[in-house]
N, C-alpha and C positions, 0 to 999 in steps of 0.2 A: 480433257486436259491436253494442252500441248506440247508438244518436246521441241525444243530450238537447242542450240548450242553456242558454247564459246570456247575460244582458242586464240594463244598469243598468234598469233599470224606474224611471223617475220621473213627474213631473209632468205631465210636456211629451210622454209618450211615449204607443205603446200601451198599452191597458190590460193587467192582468192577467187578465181576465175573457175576453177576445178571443185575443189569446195563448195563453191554454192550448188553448181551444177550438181552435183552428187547429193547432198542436202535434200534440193527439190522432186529429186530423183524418186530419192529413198523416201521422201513422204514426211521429213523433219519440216518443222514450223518457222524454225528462224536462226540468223546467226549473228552473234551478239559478240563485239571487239573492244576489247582491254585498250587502252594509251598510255603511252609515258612517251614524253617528248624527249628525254636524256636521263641516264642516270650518271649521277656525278660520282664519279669514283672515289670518294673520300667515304663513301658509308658509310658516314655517320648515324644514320636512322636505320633501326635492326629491320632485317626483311618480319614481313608481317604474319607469314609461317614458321619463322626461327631460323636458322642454319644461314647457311649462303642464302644470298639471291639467286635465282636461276640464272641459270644465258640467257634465258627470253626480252627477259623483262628491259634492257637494255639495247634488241633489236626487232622490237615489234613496229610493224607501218603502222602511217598513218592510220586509223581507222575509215575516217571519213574518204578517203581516197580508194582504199579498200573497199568498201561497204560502198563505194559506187560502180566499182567492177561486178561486187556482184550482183545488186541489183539490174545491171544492165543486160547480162545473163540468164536473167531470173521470170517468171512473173509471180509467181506466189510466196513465193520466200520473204518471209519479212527478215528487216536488215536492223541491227541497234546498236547502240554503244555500249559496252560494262565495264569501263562508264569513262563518262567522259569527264575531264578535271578542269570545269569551270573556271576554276580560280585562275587558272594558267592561259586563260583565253581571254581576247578581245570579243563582247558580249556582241556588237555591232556584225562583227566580221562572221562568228559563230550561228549568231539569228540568218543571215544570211546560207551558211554553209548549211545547217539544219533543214531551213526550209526548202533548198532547191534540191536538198536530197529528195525528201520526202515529197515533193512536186515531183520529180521525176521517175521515183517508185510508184508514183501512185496512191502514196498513202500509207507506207511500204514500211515507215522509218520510226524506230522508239529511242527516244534520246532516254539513254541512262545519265543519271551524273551522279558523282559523287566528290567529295572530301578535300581526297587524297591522304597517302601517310609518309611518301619524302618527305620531307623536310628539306633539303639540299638544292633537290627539284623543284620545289616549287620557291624558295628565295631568287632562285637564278631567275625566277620569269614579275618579281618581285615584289610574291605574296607576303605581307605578314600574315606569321599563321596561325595567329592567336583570333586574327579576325575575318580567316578566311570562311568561315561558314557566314557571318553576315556580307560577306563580297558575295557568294554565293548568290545569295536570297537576292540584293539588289541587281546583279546582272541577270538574276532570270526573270525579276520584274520588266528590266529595259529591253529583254528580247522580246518576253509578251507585249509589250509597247506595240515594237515593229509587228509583229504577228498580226495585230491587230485590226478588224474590217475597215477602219477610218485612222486617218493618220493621229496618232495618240504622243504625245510629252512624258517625257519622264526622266524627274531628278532627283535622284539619291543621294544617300549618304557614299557612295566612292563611283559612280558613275550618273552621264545625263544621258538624253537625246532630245532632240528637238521634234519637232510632230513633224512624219516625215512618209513621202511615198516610199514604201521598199516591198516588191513583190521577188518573186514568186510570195504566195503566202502557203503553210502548211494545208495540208487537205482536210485534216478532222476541223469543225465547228469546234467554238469553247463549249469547256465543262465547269460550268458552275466558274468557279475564279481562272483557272487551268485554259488557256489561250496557246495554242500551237503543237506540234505532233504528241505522240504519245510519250509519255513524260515522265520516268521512275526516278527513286531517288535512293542510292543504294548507300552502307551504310550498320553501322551497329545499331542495336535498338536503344532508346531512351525516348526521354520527353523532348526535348529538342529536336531530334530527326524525325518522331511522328507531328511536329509543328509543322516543320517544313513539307512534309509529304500532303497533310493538310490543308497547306497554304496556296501551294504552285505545283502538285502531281496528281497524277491519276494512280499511284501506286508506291511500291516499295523492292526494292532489289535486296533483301535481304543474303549476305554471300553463304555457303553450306545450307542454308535451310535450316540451323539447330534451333529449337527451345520454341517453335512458332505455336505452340499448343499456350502456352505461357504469354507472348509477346503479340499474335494478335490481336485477340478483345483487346489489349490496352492500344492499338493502333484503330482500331475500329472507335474507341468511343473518343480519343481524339480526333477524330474522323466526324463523327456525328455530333460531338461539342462546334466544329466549324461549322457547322449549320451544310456541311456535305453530304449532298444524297447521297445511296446507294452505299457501296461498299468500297474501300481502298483495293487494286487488284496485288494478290500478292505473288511474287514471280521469283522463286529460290532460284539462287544463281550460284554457277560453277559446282553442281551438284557430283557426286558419283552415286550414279543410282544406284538401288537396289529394290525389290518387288516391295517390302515394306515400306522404307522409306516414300516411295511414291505412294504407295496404295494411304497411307498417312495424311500422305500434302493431297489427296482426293478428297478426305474425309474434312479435310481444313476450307474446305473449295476454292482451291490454288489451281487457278485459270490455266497455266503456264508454265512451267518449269526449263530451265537451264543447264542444260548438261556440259558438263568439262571437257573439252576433248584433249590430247596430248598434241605438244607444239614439237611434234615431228614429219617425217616426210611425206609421200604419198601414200607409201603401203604401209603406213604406220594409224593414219588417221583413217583410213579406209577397213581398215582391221577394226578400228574401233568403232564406225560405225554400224559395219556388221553385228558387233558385239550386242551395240543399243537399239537396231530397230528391233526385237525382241519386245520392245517395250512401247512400240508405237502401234 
């Protein structure tokens, strides 16, 4: 099982440059960056752990700009998103930014995506959000488009493209339907999010890791209803571990795991990594 991590990475924090280096150092797998493009200060939509919102979540970088610092640092470290907010992106410009990461990692890069839960935030970029999970589904079709070994068409219900050269292309080969880097899809459980994990992922980002004893098998035989080999990869995210908890997500055969870190300084996050290799 692997340990990676994630952490708001902002302003006020360590770097991304430092971080990775330290990451690779210590023997961790990977590290995995949250987005939010702006929060609108009218908060209206309750933060999604209750209380305030953090400071972070208001000053975190880009991920993608981040996640190329440190891969340029790097060589073993895998670099991902948790997660990235499709809805809020130009699918053209994004297939683009994905693939020259993960070209210039080496292979390096797992796009996370999910949902989202502003509401605020995402009108401003001007999603409707009643239908942003099918926006979802059709821009990760038009990016598999581009992905693509031969120039491919595609026109949807809220986005086209025309059959078009666009390289760099991702490093991994398709899987089964799954066309471009490593691909999770994070998210509560239901029938609808094991469709889409089913449809266009190699996997599932479940956040905390709770109830997977219960919510696998029903991701698995969604999984094997689409006529998909093998197994979905399941990879708990924003975890605080603990020897059970993990020893658990083993017996679950959860590839992967995500550890929290805190969106503090140098000798704040450096503390905490002390803390976690214990477990690697």
């Amino acid at each position: 099982m692997r340990f990676a991590t994630t952490i708001f990475l902002t302003d006020e924090t360590i770097t991304p440059v430092r971080l990775a280096r330290e990451l690779e150092q210590r023997g961790f797998a990977g590290l995995y960056l949250p987005e939010h493009t702006h929060i609108p200060v009218s908060r209206q939509t309750p933060a999604p752990m209750g209380g305030e919102l953090p400071r972070e979540y208001g000053r975190t970088l880009d991920p993608f700009v981040a996640l190329g610092q440190a891969a340029a640092v790097t060589t073993t470290l895998s670099v991902g998103t948790g997660i990235t907010l499709l809805a809020q992106h130009d699918p053209i410009v994004l297939a683009k930014q994905a693939a020259t990461l993960d070209h210039l990692s080496g292979g390096r890069f797992t796009l996370g995506l999910g949902f989202g839960w502003n509401v605020e935030e995402a009108a401003d970029h001007g999603v409707d959000w009643h239908t942003r999970r099918a926006l979802v589904r059709d821009r990760m079709a038009l990016m598999r488009a581009l992905w693509s070994a031969e120039p491919t068409a595609h026109k949807g219900e809220f986005c086209s493209v025309s059959a078009s050269h666009a390289h760099p292309k991702p490093v991994r080969g398709p899987r089964g339907p799954v066309v471009g880097p490593r691909t999770l899809i994070g998210g509560g459980a239901g029938p609808l999010l094991f469709a889409h994990i089913a449809e266009y992922a190699d996997g599932w980002l479940p956040i905390g890791g709770r109830g997977l004893t219960e919510t696998v098998p029903v991701l698995r035989e969604a999984w094997a209803a689409a006529g998909r080999d093998g197994i979905p990869e399941i990879v708990p995210y924003a975890v605080r571990p603990s020897p059970g908890k993990l020893a658990h997500y083993a017996e679950l055969g959860v590839p992967e795991v995500v550890l929290q870190l805190p969106p503090g300084d140098e000798a704040e996050v450096l503390r905490t990594l002390d803390e976690y290799s214990q477990y690697l």
